[in-house]
PyMOL Python script that loads the backbone (N, CA, C, O; Angstrom):
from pymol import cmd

cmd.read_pdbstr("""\
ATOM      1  N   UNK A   1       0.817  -1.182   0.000  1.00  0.00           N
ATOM      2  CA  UNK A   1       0.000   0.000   0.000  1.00  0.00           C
ATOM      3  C   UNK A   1       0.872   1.262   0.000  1.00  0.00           C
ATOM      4  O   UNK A   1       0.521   2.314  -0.532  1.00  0.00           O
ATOM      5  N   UNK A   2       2.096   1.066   0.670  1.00  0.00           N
ATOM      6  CA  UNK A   2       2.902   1.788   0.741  1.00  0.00           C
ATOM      7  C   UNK A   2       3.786   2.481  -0.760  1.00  0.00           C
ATOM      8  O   UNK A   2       4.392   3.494  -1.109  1.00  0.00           O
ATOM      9  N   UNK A   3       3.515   1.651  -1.085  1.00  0.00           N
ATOM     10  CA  UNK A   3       4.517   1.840  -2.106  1.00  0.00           C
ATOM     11  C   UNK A   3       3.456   2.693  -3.545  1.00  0.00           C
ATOM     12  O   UNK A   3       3.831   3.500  -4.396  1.00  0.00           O
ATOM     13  N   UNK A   4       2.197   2.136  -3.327  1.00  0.00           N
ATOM     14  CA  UNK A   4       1.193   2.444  -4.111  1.00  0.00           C
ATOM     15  C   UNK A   4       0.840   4.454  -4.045  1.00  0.00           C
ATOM     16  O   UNK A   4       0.617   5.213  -4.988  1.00  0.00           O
ATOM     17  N   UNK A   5       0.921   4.742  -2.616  1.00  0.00           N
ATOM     18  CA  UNK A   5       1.068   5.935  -2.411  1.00  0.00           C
ATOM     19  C   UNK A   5       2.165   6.972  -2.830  1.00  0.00           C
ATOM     20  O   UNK A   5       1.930   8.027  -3.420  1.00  0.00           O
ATOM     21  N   UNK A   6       3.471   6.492  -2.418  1.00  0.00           N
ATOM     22  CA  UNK A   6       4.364   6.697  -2.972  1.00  0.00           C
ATOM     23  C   UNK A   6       4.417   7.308  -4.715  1.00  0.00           C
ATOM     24  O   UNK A   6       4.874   8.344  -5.198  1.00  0.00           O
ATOM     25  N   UNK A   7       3.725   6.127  -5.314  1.00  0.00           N
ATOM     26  CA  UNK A   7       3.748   6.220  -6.586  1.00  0.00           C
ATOM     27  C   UNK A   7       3.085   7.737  -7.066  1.00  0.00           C
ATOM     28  O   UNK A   7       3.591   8.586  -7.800  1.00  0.00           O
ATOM     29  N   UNK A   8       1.645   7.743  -6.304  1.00  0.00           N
ATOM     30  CA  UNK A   8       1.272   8.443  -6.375  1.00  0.00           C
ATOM     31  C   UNK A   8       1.562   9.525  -6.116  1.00  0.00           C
ATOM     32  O   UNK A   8       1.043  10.308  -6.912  1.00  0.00           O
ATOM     33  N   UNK A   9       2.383  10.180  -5.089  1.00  0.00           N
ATOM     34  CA  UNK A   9       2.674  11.377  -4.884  1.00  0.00           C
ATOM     35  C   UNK A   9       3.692  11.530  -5.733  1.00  0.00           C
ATOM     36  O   UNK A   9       3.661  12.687  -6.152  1.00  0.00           O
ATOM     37  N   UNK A  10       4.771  10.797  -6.292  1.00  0.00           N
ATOM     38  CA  UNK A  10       5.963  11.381  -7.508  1.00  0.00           C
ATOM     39  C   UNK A  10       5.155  11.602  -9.062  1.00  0.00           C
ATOM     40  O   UNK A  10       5.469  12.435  -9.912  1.00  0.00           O
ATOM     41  N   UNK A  11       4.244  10.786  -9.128  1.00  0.00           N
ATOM     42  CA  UNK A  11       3.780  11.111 -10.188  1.00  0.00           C
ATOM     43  C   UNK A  11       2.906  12.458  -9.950  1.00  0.00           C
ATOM     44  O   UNK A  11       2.832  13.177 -10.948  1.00  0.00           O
ATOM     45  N   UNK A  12       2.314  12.860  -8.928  1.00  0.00           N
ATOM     46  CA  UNK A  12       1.699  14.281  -8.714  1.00  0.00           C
ATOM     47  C   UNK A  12       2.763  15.527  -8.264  1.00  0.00           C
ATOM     48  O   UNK A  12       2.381  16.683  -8.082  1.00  0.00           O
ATOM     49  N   UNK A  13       4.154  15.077  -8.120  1.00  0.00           N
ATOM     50  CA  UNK A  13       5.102  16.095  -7.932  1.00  0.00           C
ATOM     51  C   UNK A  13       5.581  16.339  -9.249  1.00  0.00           C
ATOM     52  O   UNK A  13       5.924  17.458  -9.630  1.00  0.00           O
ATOM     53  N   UNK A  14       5.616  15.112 -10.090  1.00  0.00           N
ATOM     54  CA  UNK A  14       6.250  15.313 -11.385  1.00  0.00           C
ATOM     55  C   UNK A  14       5.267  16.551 -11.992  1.00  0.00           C
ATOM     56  O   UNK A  14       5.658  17.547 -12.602  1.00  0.00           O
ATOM     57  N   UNK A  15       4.059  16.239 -11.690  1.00  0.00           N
ATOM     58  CA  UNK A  15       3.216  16.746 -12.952  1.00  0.00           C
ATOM     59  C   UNK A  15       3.244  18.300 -12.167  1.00  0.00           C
ATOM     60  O   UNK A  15       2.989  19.278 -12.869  1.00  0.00           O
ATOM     61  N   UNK A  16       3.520  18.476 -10.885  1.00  0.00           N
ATOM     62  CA  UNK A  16       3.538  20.189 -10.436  1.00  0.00           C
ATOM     63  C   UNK A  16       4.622  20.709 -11.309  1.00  0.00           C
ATOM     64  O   UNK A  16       4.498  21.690 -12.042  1.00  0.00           O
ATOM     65  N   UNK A  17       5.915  19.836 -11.155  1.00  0.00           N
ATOM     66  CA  UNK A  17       6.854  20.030 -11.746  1.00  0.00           C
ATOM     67  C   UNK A  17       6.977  20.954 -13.156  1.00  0.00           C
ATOM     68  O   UNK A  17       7.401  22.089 -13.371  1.00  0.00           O
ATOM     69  N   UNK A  18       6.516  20.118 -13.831  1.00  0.00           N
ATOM     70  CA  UNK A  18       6.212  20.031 -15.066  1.00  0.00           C
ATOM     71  C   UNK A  18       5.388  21.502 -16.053  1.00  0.00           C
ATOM     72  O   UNK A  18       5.507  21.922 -17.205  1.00  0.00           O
ATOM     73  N   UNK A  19       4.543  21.913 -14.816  1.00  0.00           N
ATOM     74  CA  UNK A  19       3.503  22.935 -15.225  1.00  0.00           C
ATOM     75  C   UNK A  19       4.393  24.005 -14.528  1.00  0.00           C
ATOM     76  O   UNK A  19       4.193  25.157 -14.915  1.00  0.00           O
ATOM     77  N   UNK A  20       5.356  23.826 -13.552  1.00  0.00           N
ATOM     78  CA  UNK A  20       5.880  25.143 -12.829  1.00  0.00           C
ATOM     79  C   UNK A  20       7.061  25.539 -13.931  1.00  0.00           C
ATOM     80  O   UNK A  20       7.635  26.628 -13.950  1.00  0.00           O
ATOM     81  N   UNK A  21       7.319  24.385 -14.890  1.00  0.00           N
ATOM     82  CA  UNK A  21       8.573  25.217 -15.891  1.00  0.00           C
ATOM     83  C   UNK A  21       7.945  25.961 -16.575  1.00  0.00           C
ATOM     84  O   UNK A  21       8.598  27.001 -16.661  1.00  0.00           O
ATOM     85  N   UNK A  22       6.538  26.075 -17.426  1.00  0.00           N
ATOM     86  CA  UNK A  22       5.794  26.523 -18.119  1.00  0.00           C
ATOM     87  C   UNK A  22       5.788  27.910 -17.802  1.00  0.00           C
ATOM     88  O   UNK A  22       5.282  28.358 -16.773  1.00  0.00           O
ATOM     89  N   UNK A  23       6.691  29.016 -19.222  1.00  0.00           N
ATOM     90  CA  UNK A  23       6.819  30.383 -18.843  1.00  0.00           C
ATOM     91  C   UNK A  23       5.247  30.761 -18.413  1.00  0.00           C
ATOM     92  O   UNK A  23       5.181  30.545 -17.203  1.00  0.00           O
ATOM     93  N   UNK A  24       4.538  31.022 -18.682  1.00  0.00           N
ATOM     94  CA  UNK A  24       3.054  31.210 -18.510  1.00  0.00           C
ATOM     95  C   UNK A  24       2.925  31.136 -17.098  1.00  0.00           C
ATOM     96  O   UNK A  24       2.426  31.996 -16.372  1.00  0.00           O
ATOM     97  N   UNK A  25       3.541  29.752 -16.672  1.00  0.00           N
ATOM     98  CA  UNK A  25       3.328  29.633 -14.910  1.00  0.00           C
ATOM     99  C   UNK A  25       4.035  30.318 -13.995  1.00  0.00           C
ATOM    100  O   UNK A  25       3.512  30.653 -12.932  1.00  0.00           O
ATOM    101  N   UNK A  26       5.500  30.654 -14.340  1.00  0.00           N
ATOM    102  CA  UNK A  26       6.124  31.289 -14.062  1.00  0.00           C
ATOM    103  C   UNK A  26       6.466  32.634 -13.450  1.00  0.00           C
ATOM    104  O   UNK A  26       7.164  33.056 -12.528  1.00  0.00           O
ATOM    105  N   UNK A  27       5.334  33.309 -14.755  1.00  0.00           N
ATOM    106  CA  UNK A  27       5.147  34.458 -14.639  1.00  0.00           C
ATOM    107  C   UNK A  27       4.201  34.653 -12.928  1.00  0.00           C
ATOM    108  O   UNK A  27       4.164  35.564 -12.101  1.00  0.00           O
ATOM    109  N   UNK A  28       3.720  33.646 -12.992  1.00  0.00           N
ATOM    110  CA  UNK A  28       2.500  33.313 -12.156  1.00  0.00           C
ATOM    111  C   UNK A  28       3.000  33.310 -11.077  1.00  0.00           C
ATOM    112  O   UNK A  28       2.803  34.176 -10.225  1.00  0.00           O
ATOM    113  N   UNK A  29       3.776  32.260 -10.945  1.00  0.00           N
ATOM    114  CA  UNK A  29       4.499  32.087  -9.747  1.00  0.00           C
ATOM    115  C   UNK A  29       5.465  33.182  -9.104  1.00  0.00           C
ATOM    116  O   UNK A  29       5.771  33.002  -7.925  1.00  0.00           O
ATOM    117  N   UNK A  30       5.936  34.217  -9.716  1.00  0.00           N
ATOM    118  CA  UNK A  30       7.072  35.275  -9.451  1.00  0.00           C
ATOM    119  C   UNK A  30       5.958  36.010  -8.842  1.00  0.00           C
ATOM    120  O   UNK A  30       6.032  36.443  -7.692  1.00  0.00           O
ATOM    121  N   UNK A  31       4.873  36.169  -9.629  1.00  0.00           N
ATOM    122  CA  UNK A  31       3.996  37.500  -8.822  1.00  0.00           C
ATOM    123  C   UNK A  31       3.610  36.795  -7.594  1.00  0.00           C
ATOM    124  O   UNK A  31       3.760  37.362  -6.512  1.00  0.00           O
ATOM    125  N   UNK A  32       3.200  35.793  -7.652  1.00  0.00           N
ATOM    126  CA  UNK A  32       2.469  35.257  -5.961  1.00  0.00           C
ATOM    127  C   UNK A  32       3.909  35.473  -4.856  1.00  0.00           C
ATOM    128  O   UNK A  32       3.940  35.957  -3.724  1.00  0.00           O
ATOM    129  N   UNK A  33       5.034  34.899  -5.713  1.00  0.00           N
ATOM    130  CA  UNK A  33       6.099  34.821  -4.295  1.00  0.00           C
ATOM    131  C   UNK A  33       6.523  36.688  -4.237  1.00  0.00           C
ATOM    132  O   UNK A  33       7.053  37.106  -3.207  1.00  0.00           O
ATOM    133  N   UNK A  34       6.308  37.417  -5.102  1.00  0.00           N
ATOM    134  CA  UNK A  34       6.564  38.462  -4.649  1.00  0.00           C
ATOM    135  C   UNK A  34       5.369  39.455  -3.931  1.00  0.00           C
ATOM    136  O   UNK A  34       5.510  40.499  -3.294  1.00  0.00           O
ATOM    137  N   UNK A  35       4.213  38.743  -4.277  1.00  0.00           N
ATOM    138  CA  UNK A  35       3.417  39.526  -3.045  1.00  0.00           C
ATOM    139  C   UNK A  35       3.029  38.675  -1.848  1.00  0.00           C
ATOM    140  O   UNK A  35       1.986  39.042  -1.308  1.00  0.00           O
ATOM    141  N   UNK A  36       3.778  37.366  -1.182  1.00  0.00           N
ATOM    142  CA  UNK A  36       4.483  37.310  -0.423  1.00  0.00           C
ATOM    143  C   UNK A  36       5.316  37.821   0.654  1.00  0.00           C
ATOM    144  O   UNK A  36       5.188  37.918   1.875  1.00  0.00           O
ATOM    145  N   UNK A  37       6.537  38.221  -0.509  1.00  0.00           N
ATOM    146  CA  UNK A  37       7.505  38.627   0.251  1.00  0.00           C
ATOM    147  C   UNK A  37       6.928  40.063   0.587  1.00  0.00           C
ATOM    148  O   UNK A  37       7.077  40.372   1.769  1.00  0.00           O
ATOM    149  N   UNK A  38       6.364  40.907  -0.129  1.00  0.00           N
ATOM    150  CA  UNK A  38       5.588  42.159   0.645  1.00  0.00           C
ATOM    151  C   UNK A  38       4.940  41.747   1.478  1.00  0.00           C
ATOM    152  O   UNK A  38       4.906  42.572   2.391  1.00  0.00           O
ATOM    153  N   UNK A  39       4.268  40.727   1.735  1.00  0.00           N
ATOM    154  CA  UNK A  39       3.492  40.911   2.948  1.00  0.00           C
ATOM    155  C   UNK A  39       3.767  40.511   4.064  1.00  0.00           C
ATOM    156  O   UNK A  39       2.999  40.573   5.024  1.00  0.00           O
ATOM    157  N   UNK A  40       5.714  39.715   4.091  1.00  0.00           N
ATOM    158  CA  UNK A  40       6.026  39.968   5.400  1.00  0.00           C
ATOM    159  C   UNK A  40       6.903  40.746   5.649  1.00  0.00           C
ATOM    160  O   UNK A  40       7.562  40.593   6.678  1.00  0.00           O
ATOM    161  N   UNK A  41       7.175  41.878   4.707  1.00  0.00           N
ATOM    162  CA  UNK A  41       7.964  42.846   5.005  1.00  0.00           C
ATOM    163  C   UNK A  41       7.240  43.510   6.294  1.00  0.00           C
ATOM    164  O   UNK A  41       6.023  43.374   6.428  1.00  0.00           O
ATOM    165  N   UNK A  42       7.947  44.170   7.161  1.00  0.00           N
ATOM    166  CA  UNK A  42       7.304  45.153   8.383  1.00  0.00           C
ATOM    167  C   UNK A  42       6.870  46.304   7.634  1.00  0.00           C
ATOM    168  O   UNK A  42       7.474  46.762   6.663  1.00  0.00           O
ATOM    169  N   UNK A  43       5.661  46.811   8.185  1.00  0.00           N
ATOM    170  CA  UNK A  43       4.691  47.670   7.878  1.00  0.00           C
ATOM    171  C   UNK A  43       5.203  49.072   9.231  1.00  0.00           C
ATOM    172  O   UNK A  43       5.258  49.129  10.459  1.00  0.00           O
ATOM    173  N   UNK A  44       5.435  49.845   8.262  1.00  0.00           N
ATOM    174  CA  UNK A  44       6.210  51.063   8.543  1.00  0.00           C
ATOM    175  C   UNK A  44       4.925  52.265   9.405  1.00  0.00           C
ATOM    176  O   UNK A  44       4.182  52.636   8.496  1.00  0.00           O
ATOM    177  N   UNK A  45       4.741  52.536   9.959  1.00  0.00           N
ATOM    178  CA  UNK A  45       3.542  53.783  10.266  1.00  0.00           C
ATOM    179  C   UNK A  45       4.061  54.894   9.874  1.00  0.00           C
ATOM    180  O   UNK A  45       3.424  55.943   9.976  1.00  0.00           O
TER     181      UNK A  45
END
""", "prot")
cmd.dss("prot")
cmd.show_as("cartoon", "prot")
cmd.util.cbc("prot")
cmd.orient("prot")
């Protein structure tokens, strides 16, 4: 059973994988981690 799971999660990492090289996703991904990183910058008064 173990091993059956296994399977399953590399084949569902592959396929994140896979879509995160995709410039399209990319783009995607830069904006989310950079409004992120703004939002744990300290908030100045």
């Amino acid at each position: 059973m173990k091993l059956m799971r296994t399977a399953a999660m590399i084949g569902i990492a592959k396929k994140v994988y896979d879509e995160a090289q995709k410039p399209e996703n990319q783009a995607k991904i830069q904006v989310a981690v950079q409004r992120l990183r703004d939002r744990k910058q300290p908030r100045r008064h």
